[in-house]
C-alpha positions as CSV (number, residue, x, y, z in Angstrom):
1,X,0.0,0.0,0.0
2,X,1.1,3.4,-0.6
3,X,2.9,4.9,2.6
4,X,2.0,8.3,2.6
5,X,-1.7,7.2,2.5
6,X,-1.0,5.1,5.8
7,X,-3.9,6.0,7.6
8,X,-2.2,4.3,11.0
9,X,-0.7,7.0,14.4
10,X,1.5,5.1,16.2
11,X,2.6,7.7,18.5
12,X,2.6,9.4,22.2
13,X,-0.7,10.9,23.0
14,X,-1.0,11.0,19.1
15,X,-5.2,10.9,18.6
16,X,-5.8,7.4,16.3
17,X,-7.8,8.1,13.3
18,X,-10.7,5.7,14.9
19,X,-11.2,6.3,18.7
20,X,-13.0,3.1,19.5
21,X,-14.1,1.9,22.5
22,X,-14.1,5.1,24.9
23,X,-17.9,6.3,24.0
24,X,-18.2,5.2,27.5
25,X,-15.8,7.3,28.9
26,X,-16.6,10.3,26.9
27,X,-20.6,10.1,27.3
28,X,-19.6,10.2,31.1
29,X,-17.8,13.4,30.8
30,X,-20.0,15.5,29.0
31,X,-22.7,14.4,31.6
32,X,-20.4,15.8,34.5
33,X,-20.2,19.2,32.1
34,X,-23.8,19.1,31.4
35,X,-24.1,18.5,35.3
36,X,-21.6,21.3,36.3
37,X,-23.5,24.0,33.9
38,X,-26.8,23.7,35.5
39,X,-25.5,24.5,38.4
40,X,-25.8,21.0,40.4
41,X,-23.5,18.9,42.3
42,X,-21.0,16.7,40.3
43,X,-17.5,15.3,40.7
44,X,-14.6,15.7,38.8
45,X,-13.0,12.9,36.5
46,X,-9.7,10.7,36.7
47,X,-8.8,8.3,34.6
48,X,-6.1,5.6,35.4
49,X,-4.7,2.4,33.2
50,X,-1.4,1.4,31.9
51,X,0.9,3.0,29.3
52,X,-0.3,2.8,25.8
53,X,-4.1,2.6,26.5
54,X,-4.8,6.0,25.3
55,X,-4.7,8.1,28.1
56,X,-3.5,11.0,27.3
57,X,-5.8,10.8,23.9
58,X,-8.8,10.5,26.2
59,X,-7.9,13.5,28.2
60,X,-7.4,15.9,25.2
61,X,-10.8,14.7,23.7
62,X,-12.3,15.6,27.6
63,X,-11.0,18.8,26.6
64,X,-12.3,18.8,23.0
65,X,-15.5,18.7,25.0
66,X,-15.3,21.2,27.3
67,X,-14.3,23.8,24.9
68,X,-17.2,23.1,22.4
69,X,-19.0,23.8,25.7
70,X,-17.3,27.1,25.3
71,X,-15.8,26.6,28.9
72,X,-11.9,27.7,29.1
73,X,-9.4,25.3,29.6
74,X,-5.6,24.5,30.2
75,X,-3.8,21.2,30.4
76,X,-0.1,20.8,31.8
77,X,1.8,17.0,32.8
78,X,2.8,15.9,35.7
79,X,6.6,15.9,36.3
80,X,8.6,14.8,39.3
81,X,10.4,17.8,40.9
82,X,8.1,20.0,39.1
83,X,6.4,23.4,41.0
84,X,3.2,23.2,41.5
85,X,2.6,26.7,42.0
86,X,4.7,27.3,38.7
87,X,2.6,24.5,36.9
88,X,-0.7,25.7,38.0
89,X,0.1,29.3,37.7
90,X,0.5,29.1,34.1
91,X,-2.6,27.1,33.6
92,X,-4.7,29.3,35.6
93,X,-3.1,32.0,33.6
94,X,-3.9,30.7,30.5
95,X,-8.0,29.6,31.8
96,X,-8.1,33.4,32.8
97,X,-7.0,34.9,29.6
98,X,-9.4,33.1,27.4
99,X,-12.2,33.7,30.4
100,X,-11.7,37.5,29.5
101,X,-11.4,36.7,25.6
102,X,-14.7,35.3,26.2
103,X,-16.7,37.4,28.4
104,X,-14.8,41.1,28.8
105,X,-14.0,40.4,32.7
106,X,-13.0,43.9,32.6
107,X,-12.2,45.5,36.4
108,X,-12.8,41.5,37.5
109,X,-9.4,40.7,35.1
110,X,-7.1,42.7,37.0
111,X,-8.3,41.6,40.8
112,X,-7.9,38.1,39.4
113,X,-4.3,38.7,37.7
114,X,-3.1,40.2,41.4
115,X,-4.4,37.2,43.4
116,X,-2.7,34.8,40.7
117,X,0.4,37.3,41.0
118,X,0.3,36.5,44.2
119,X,0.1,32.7,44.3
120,X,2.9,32.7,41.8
121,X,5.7,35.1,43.7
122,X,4.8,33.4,46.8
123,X,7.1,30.5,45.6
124,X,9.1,32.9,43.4
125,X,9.9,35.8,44.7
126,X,12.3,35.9,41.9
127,X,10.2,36.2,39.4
128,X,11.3,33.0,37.4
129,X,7.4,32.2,37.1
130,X,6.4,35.9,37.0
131,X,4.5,35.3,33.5
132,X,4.8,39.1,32.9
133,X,1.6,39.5,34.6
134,X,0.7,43.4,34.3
135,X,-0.7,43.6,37.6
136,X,-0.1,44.2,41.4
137,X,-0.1,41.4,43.9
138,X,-3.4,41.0,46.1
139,X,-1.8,41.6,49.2
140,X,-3.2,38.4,51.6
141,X,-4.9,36.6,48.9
142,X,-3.4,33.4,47.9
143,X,-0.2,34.2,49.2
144,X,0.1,32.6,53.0
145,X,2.7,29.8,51.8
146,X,0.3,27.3,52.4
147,X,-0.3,25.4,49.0
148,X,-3.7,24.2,49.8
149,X,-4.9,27.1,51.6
150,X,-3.6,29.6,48.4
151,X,-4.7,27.2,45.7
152,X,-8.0,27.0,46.8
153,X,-8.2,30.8,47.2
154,X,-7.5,31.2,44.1
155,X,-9.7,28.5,42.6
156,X,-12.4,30.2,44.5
157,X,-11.4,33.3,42.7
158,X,-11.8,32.1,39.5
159,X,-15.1,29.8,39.5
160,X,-16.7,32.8,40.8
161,X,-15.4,34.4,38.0
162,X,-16.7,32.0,36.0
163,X,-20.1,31.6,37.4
164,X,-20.6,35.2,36.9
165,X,-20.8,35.1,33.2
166,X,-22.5,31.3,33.3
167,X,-19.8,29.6,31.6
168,X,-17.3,26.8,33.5
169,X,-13.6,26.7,33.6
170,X,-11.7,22.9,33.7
171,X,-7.9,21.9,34.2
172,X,-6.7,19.0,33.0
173,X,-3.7,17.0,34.4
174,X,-1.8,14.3,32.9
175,X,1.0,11.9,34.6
176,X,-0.6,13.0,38.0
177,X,1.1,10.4,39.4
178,X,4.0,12.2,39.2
179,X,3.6,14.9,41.4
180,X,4.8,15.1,45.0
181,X,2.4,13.7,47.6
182,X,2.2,17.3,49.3
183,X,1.5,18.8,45.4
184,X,-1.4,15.8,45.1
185,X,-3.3,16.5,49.0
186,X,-2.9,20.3,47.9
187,X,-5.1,19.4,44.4
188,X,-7.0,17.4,46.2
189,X,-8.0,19.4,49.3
190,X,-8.6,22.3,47.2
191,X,-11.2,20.8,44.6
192,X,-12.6,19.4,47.9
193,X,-13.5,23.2,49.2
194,X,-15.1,24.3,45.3
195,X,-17.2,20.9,45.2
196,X,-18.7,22.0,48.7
197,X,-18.8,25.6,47.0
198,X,-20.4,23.9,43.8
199,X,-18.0,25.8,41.3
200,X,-18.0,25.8,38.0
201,X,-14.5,24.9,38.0
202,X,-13.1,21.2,37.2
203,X,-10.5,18.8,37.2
204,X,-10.1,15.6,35.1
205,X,-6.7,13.8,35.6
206,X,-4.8,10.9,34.0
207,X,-2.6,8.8,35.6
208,X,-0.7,5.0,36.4
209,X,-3.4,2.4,37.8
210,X,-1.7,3.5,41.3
211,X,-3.3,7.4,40.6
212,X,-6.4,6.4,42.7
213,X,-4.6,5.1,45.3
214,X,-2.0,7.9,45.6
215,X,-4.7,10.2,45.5
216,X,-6.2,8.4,48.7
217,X,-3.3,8.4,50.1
218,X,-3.2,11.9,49.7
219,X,-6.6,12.7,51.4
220,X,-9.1,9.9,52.9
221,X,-11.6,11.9,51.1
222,X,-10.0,11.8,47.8
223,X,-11.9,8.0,47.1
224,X,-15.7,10.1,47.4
225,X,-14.4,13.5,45.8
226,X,-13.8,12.2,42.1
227,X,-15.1,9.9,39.8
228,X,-12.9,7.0,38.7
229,X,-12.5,5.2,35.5
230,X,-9.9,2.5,34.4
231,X,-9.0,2.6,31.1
232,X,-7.6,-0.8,29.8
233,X,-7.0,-2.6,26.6
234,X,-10.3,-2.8,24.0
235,X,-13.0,-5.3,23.3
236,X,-12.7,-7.3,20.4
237,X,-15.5,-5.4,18.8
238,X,-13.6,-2.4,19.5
239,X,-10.1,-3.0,18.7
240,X,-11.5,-4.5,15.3
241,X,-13.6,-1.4,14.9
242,X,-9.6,0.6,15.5
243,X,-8.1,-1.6,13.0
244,X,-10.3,-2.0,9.8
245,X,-12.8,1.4,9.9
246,X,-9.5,3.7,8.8
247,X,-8.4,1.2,6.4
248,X,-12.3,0.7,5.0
249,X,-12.0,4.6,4.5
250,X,-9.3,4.0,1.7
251,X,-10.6,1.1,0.3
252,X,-9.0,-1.3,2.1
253,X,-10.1,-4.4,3.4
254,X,-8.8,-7.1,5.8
255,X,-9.9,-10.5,6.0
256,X,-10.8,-12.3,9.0
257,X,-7.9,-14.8,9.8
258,X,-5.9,-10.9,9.4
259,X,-7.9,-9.5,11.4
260,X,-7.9,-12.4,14.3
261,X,-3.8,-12.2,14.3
262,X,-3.5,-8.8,14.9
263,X,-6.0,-8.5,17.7
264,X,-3.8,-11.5,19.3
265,X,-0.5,-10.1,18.4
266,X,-1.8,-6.3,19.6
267,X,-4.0,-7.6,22.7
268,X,-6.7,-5.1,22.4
269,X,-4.4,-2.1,23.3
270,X,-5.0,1.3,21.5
271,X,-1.0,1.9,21.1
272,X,-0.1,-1.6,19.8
273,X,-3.0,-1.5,17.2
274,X,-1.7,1.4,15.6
275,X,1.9,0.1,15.8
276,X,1.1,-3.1,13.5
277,X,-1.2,-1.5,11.6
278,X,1.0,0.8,10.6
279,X,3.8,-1.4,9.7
280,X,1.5,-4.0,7.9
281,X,0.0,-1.3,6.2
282,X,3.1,-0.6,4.6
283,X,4.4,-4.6,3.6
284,X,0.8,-5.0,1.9
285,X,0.4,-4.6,-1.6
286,X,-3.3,-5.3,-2.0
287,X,-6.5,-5.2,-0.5
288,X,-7.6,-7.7,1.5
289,X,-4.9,-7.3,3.7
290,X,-4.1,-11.4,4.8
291,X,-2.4,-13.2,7.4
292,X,0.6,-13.4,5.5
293,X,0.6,-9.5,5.4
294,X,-0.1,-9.7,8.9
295,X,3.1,-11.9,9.9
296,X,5.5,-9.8,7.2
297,X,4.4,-6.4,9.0
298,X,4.2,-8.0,12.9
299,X,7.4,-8.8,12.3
300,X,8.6,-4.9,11.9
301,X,6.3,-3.5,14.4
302,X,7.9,-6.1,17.3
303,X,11.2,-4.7,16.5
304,X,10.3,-1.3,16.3
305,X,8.1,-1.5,19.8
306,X,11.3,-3.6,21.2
307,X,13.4,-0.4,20.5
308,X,11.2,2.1,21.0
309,X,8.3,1.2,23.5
310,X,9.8,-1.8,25.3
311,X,13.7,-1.4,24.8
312,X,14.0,2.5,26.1
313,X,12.2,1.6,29.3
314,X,14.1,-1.4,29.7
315,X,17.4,1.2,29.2
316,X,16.5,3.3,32.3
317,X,16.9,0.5,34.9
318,X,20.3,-0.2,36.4
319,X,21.3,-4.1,36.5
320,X,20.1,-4.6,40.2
321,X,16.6,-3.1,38.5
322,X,16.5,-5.4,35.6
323,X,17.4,-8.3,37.7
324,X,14.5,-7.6,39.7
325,X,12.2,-7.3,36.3
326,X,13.4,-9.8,35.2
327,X,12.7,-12.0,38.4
328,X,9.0,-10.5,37.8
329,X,8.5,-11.9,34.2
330,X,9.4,-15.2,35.3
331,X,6.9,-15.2,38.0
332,X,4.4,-14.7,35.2
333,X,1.1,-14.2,36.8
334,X,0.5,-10.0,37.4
335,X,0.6,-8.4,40.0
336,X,3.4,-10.3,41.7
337,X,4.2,-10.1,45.7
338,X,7.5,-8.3,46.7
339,X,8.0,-11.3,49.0
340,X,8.0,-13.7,45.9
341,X,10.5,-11.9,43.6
342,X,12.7,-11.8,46.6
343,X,12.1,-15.7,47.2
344,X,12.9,-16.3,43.1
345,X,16.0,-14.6,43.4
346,X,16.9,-15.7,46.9
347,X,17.6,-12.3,48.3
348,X,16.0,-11.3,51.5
349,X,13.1,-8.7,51.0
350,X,15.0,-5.9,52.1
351,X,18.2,-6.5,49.7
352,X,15.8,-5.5,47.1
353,X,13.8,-2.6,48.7
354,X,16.0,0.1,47.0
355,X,16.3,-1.8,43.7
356,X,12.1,-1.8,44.4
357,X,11.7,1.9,45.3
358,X,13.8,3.3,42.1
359,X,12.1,1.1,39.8
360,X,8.5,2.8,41.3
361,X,10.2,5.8,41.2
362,X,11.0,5.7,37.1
363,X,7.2,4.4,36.9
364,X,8.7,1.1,35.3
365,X,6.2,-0.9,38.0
366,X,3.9,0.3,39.9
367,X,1.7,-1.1,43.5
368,X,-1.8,-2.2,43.3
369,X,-1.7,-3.3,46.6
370,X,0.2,-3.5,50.2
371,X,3.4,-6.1,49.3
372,X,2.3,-6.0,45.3
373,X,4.7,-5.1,42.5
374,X,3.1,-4.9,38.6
375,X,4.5,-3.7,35.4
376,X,3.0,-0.2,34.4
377,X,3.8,-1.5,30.5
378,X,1.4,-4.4,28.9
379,X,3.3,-7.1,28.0
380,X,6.4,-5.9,29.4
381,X,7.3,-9.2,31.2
382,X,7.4,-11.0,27.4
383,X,9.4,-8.6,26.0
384,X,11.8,-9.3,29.2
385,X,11.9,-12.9,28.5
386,X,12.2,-12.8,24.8
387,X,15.5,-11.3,25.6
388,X,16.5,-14.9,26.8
389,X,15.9,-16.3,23.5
């Protein structure tokens, strides 16, 4: 087939030219905007699965959404090390500018640019996160020190704002994960006090399968405050709906016994789809697309997602790390106790705590539970033990 009509997107938070599967997801969104517009109680939204599912897609089609509600929006990643107050501070400064695009804020714009001014200088009294805001601190507003207390002064600030001209703003936040737990119970305590406020101001997160559990951790509350949905690998229906429906929209078919091997090769997930199509795109010469097409193309895409998906994760862990992965791929079965990987290697437990910790650390595993290790890549343990071959 002709490559530059190769309607596959293999690719980091890259949008796949069929978003299958995530109507669900979506239709649950728009009822927590609809919700949050009328002026009634409603949670904000976090999403949590492992890499490649489509995250990050999902969260930039949440804010698709709430722009073509005409609400303002900004979106910013998670980072370890990074500032909150620097983070946040941009995106507030970025809701606020497009609030007064909008709606002509007027006097309103400038108290609002002095209490952000004010947020911002309190961790930077340099001026490194200054934004070039033209306007005077708010003397005592958002600027105690306190992360929670002056976040959610200043969220207060703005879904006033917003609920003065009827309209909603929303921040988006993927890899929250990543953030310090301090950074997380400040989030967290602040959309706390605008849900009892009712606000027109929202959050929708994306993180690890861990992200519901740090935010917990964070603040007891934190399990009642949002609404939580897993994102995993598709159906069949769906995953055959990602595969064929941008091929159908050239002209190209694939027949069944094609279609079977790619869903087993892929395994459902969003990332992996787009990686073999792609590459079997490309070694295909006709339409139907058939299983021998399938195995010439599989063939590429495995070697490009061992380099590039599987490989460079596998790169950041030290020896000590990988012998610890490479303990859990043997075990199989996921998630896998501590206490067993240390029993397959023969190492007490606490040889391997620090070997444990940095691997959580780089977000190559991850805890679903007290004493439980799992990989935060699908089908990371086979790539591991293809290595023996």
């Amino acid at each position: 087939m002709d490559p530059l009509r190769n309607p596959y997107a293999p690719g980091a938070g890259v949008k796949p030219p069929q978003l299958a599967g995530r109507d669900a997801d979506l239709d649950a969104f728009r009822v927590v905007l609809e919700r949050v517009g009328r002026g009634l109680p409603e949670r904000s939204l976090m999403i949590s699965g492992l890499r490649g599912v489509g995250k990050t897609v999902l969260l930039r089609e949440f804010q698709s959404l709430a722009e073509q509600y005409e609400w303002s929006t900004a979106k910013l990643e998670g980072r370890e090390g990074m500032s909150l107050r620097g983070a946040l501070g941009r995106a507030v400064h970025l809701l606020l500018r497009s609030l007064n695009r909008r709606h002509r804020l007027e006097h309103r714009f400038e108290q609002l640019l002095g209490v952000l001014k004010s947020f911002v200088i309190t961790a930077s009294p340099g001026g490194e996160f200054s934004l070039k805001l033209e306007a005077d601190p708010e003397p005592g507003r958002a600027d105690s020190g306190d992360d929670e207390v002056d976040l959610t002064e200043l969220l207060i600030e703005v879904g006033k704002a917003a609920a003065s001209v009827h309209t909603g703003v929303a921040i988006f936040i993927d890899e929250l994960q990543d953030l310090r737990s301090e950074d997380l119970a400040a989030i967290v305590g602040a959309f706390h006090e605008i849900s009892q406020q009712q606000l027109p101001v929202l959050l929708a997160g994306a993180g690890l399968p861990h992200l519901p559990q740090e935010l917990s951790e964070s603040k007891t509350y934190a399990e009642r405050l949002f609404r939580y949905r897993n994102v995993d690998s598709l159906s069949m229906a769906a995953a055959t709906e990602a595969l064929v429906v941008p091929a159908q929209r050239l002209g190209v078919e694939f027949t069944e016994p094609a279609i079977e091997a790619v869903l087993d090769a892929s395994g459902g997930y969003p990332y992996f789809i787009q990686a073999y199509g792609k590459h079997i795109w490309d070694v295909a010469d006709r339409s139907p697309i058939d299983l021998e097409d399938v195995q010439l193309g599989a063939n590429e895409a495995r070697r490009e997602l061992d380099v590039g998906f599987f490989g460079t994760r596998w790169d950041r862990a030290t020896p000590k790390e990988r012998e610890y992965l490479q303990a859990m791929a043997e075990l199989g079965e996921q998630p896998t106790r501590s206490a067993a990987v240390a029993a397959h290697l023969g190492k007490p437990a606490g040889n391997l705590s620090v070997a444990r910790d940095q691997l959580l650390k780089k977000g190559l595993i991850y805890s679903p539970g007290r004493g439980l290790v799992s990989f935060t890549v699908p089908r990371f343990g086979e790539f591991i033990l293809s290595r023996q071959d």
